[in-house]
C-alpha positions in Angstrom: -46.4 14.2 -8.3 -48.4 11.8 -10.4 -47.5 8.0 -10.3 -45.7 7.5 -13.7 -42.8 10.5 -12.1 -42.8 8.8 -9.3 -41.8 5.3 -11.2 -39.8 6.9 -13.8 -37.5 9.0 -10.9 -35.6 6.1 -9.7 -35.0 4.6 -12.9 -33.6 8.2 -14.0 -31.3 8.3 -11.0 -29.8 4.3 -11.4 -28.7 5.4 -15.0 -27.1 8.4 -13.2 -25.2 6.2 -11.2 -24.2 4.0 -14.1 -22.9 6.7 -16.1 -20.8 7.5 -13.1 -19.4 4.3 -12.6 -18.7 4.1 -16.4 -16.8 7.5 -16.0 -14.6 6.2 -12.8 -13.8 3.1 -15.0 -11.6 5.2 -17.7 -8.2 3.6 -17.7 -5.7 6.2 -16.5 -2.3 6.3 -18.0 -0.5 3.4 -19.3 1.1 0.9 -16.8 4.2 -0.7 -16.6 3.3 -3.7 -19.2 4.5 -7.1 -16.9 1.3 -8.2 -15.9 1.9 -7.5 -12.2 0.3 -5.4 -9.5 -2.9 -5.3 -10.9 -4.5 -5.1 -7.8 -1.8 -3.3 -4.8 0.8 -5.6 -3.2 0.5 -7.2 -0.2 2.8 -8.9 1.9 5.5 -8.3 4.7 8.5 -6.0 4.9 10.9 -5.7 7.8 12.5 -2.5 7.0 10.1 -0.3 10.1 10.1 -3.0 12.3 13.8 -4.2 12.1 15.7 -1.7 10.4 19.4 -2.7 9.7 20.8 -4.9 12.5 23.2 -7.1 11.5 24.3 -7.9 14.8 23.2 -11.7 14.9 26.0 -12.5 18.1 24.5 -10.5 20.4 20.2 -10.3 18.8 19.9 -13.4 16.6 16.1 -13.1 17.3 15.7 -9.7 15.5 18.7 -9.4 13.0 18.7 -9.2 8.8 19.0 -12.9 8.7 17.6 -15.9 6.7 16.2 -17.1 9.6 14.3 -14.0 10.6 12.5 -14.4 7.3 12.0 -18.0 7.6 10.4 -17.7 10.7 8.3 -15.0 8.9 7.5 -17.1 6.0 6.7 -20.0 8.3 4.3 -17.9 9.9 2.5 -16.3 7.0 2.0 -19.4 6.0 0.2 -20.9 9.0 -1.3 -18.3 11.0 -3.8 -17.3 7.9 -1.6 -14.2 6.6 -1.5 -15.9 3.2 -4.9 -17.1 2.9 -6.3 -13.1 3.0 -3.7 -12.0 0.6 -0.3 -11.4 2.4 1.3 -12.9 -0.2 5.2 -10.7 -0.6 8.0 -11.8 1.9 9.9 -8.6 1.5 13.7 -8.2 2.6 14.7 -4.6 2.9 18.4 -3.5 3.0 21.4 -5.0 4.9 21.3 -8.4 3.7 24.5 -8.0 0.8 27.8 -8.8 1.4 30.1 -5.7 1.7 31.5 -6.6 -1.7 30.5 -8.1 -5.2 31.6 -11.9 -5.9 34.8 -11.9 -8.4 31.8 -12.0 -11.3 30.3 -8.5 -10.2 27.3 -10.2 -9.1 25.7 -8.9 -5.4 25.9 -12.0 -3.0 24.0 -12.4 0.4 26.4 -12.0 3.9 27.5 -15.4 4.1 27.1 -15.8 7.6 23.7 -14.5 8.4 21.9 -16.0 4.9 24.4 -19.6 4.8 21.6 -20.7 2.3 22.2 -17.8 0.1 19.0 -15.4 -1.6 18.5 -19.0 -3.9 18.1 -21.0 -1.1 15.7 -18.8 0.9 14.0 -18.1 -1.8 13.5 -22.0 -2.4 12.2 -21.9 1.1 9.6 -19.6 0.6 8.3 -20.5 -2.7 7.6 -23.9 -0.6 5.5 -22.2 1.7 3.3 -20.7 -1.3 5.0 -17.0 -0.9 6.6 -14.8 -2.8 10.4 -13.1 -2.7 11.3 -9.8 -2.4 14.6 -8.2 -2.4 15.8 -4.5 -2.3 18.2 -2.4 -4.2 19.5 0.6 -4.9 20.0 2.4 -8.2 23.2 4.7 -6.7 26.3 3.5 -5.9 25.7 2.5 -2.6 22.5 1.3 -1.4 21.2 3.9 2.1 23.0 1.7 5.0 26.2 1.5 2.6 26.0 -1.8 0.7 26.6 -1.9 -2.9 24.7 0.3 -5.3 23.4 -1.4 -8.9 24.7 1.4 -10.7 26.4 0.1 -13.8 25.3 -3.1 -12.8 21.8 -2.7 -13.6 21.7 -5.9 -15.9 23.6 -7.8 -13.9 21.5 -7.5 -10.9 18.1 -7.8 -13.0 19.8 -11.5 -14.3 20.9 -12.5 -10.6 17.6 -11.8 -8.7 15.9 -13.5 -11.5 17.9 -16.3 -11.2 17.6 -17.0 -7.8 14.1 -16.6 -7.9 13.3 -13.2 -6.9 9.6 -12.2 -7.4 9.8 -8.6 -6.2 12.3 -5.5 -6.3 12.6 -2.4 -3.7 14.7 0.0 -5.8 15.6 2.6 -3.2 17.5 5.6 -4.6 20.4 7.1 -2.3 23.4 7.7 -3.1 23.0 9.2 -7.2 25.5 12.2 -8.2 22.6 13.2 -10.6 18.7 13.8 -11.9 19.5 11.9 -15.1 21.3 9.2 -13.3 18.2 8.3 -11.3 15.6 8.5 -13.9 17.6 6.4 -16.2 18.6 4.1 -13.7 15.1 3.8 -12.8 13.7 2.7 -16.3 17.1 0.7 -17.0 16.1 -1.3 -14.4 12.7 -1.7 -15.5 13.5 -2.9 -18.7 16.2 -5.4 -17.3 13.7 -6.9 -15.2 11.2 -7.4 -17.7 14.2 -8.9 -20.1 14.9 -11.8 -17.7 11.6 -13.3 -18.4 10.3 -13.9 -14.6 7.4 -11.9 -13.5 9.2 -9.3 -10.8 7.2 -6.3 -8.9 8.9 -2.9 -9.3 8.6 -1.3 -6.7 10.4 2.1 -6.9 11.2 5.4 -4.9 11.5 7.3 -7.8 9.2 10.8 -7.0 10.6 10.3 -3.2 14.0 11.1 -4.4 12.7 13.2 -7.8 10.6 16.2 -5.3 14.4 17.5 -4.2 14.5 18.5 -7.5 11.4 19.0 -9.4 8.1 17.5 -9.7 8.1 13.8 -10.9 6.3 12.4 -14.3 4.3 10.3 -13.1 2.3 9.7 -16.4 6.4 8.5 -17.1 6.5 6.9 -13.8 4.1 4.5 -13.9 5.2 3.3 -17.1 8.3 1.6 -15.7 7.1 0.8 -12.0 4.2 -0.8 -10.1 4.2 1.3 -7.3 5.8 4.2 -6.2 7.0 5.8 -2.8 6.6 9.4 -2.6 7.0 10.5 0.9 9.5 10.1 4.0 10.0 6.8 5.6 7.1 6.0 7.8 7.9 5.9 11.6 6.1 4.0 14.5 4.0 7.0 15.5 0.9 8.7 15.0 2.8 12.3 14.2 4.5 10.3 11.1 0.7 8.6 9.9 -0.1 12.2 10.4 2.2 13.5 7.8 1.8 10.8 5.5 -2.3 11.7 5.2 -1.4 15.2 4.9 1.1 14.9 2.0 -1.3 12.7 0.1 -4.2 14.9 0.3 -2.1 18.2 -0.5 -1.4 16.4 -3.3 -4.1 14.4 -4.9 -4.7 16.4 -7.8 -1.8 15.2 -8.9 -1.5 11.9 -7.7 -4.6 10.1 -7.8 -6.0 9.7 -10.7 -2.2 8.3 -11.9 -2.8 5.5 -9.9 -4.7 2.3 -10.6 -4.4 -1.6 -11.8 -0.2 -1.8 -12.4 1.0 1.0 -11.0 0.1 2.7 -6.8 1.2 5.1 -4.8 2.9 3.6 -1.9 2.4 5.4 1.2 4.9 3.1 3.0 4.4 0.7 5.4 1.8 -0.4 8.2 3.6 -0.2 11.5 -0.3 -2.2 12.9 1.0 -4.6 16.1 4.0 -2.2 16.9 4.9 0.1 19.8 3.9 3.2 18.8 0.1 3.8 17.7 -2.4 3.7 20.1 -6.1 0.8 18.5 -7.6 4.1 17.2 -4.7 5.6 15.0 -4.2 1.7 14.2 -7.9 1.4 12.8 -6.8 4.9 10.9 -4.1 3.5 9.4 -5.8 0.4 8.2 -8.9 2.4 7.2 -6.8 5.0 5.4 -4.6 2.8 3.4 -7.6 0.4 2.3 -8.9 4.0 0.7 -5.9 5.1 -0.6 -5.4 1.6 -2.5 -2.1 1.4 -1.3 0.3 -1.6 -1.0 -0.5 -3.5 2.0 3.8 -4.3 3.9 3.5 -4.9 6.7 6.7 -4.3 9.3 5.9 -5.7 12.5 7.0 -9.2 14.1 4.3 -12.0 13.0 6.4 -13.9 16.3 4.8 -11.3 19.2 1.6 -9.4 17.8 -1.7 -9.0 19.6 -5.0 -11.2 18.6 -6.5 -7.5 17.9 -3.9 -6.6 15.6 -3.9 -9.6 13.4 -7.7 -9.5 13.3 -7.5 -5.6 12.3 -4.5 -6.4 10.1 -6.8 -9.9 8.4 -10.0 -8.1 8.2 -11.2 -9.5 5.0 -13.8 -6.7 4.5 -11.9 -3.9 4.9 -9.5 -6.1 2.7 -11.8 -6.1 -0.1 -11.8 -2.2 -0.4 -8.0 -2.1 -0.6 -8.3 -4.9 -2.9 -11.1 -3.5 -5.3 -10.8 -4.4 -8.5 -12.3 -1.3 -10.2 -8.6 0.1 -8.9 -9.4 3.8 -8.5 -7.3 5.4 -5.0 -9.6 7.5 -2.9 -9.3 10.6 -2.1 -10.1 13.3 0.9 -13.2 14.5 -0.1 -13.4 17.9 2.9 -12.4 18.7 6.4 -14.1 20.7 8.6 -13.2 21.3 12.7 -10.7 18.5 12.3 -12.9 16.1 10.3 -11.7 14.4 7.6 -14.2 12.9 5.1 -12.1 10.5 2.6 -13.9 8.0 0.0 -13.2 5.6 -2.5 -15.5 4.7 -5.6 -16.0 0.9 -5.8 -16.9 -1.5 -8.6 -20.7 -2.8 -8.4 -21.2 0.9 -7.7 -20.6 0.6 -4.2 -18.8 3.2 -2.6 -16.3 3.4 1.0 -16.1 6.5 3.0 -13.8 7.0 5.5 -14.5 9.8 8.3 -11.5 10.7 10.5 -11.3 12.2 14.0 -8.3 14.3 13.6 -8.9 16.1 17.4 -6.6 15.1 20.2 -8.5 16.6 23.2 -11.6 15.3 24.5 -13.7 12.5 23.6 -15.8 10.9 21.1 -17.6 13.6 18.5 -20.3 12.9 16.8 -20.3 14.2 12.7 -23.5 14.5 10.3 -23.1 14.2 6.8 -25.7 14.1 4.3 -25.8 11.1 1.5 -26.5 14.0 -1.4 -23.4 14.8 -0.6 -21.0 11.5 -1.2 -19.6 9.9 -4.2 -19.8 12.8 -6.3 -23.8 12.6 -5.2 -24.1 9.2 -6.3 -23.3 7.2 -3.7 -26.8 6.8 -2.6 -29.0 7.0 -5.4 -32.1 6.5 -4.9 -31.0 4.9 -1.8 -28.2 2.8 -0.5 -27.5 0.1 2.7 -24.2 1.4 4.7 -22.0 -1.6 6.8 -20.2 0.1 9.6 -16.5 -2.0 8.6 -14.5 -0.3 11.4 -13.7 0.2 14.2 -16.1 -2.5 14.7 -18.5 -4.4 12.1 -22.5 -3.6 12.0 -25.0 -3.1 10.1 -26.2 0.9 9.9 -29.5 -0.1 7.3 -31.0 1.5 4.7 -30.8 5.4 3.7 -32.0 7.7 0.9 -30.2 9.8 -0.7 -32.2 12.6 1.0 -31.0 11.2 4.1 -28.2 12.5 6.7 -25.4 9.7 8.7 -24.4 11.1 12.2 -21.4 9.0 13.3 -19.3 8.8 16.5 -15.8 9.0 16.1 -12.9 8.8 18.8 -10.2 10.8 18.7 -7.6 10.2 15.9 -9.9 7.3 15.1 -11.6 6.6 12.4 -15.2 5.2 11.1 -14.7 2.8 7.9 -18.3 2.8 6.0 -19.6 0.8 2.6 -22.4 2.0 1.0 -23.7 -0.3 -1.1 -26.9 -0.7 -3.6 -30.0 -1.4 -1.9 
């Protein structure tokens, strides 16, 4: 090959890998126009983790109570959850009265929240958090509380009032389709008419798949992110099923997603009972490629220093956190192996490869570089960080060059391949 090829090559394959990076850049549908979101939520939510006891006689350490999420906020604030981004203190359902106040406004059980939402609220904010609240667009929220239907603007004014920085808008308990798409986007637009800058978060397509499939393009235009699966469980089975749904589905759900609107995978149940360190790494690894909103559900009071490292990893972080906002994807799998990776801004690239076996040991897996990022992950070369399960440095490959990785069962290795 004579010299001047030999110069010219490289130069020829960087412009290849700016065009892609131009190409991933094209804004996908419009979002939801309230300035929110723009990169995917992070914070705490103790639906999972504490469900809907309201028994505070006989469990006052783990009921729906104001002081369950002021020791939560309290903690956020001091033991570094804040300062990496966990920034939402989410209550889920169970924390209304059984009735509406005599102006058919909701109102917090008197008992377990004495300050009222205001008050906690107040509380937060003082830590340097954020609200969030939960709803339903039926008649009757899931556990049996009251609904926002035909109170829609009502509810929008109160939780702006008392300060309220973040909706869950669940969606039991509608008699019809057109009832819960239009009680979806009236919402939406009573939120943004208050003035204060509240997160929708919606189940919207969760409910919508019963019937037909969801508009997303539509979707996004009314809510920051979306839940389109079942409830998440503490278990590997239900991580299992969430991975699967998203990837039999990407077609149509990726490319929707992006700065404004996600799709919300649920919760990490990281520092529970349920998932062994290796299916925790995967779920960490996973949801950092699927830009999904980082709630946690666990208890900040009683979780392991490896947790809250995996769960504060600022690296791994960052790739959730990207703001060229495009969700990964699962790219193939092969002899359960699962090959996942997300396009990055500065033309950097993660890769997620998944040991979905559950006999046996450690396997190893090759992959070639040609072969990632659409082939231009690696051109004319890249440097790869190992991110997970542990941090190192793997060096310098071409983009002729093959990665062989050892990956435990139902673990997963977490890789950034960046420009040399």
């Amino acid at each position: 090959m004579k010299r001047e090829n030999r110069i010219q090559q490289p130069s020829f394959l960087l412009a290849l890998r700016f065009l892609a990076l131009v190409l991933w850049s094209f804004p996908g549908a419009r979002a939801l126009d309230n300035g929110l979101a723009m990169t995917p939520t992070m914070g705490w939510l103790h639906w999972e983790r504490f469900m809907c006891n309201v028994d505070c006689q006989e469990e006052p350490d783990s009921c729906i109570s104001e002081k369950l999420f002021m020791q939560m906020a309290e903690l956020m604030d001091s033991d570094g959850w804040k300062d990496v981004g966990y920034e939402y203190l989410c209550i889920d359902d169970c924390w209304m009265a059984p009735k509406r106040d005599s102006k058919g406004r909701l109102q917090a059980d008197p008992k377990r929240f004495p300050s009222g939402i205001q008050g906690l609220a107040n509380y937060v904010h003082s830590k340097g958090l954020k609200l969030g609240i939960y709803a339903d667009v039926g008649n009757k929220t899931c556990a049996g509380f009251p609904g926002s239907f035909g109170y829609y603007d009502i509810d929008a004014k109160t939780f702006a009032d008392w300060g309220v920085d973040l909706l869950k808008f669940d969606g039991c308990h509608c008699d019809s389709i057109e009832h819960l798409e239009n009680g979806y986007k009236h919402m939406s637009l009573a939120l943004n008419r208050t003035g204060r800058s509240i997160v929708y978060s919606c189940e919207w397509p969760l409910y919508m798949w019963h019937f037909r499939k969801p508009n997303y393009t539509e979707i996004r235009q009314y809510c920051n992110h979306w839940r389109n699966f079942d409830d998440i469980y503490d278990s590997w089975q239900s991580i299992k099923n969430i991975l699967d749904w998203t990837s039999s589905n990407q077609k149509r759900i990726v490319d929707i997603a992006g700065p404004g609107g996600w799709n919300d995978p649920d919760m990490l149940v990281i520092g529970n009972f349920g998932l062994s360190w290796d299916q925790q790494v995967t779920q960490m690894a996973l949801w950092a490629i699927m830009a999904a909103p980082l709630l946690m559900s666990n208890d900040l009071r009683h979780i392991s220093p490896q947790a809250k490292a995996l769960l504060q990893d600022k690296d791994v972080i960052a790739i959730n956190q990207d703001p060229l906002g495009k969700q990964g994807y699962r790219l193939r799998k092969e002899d359960n192996i699962e090959v996942w990776e997300r396009p990055l801004s500065d033309l950097a690239w993660a890769v997620a490869m998944v040991n979905l076996q559950e006999i046996g040991g450690p396997r190893f897996y090759t992959i070639s570089m040609v072969s990632l990022g659409q082939g231009m992950a690696c051109i004319p070369d890249c440097i790869i960080t190992q991110l997970l399960p542990v941090k190192r440095k793997l060096g310098f490959y071409q983009w002729t060059s093959d990665l062989k990785i050892q990956i435990n069962p139902t673990g997963t290795v977490l890789l950034r391949l960046a420009a040399n």
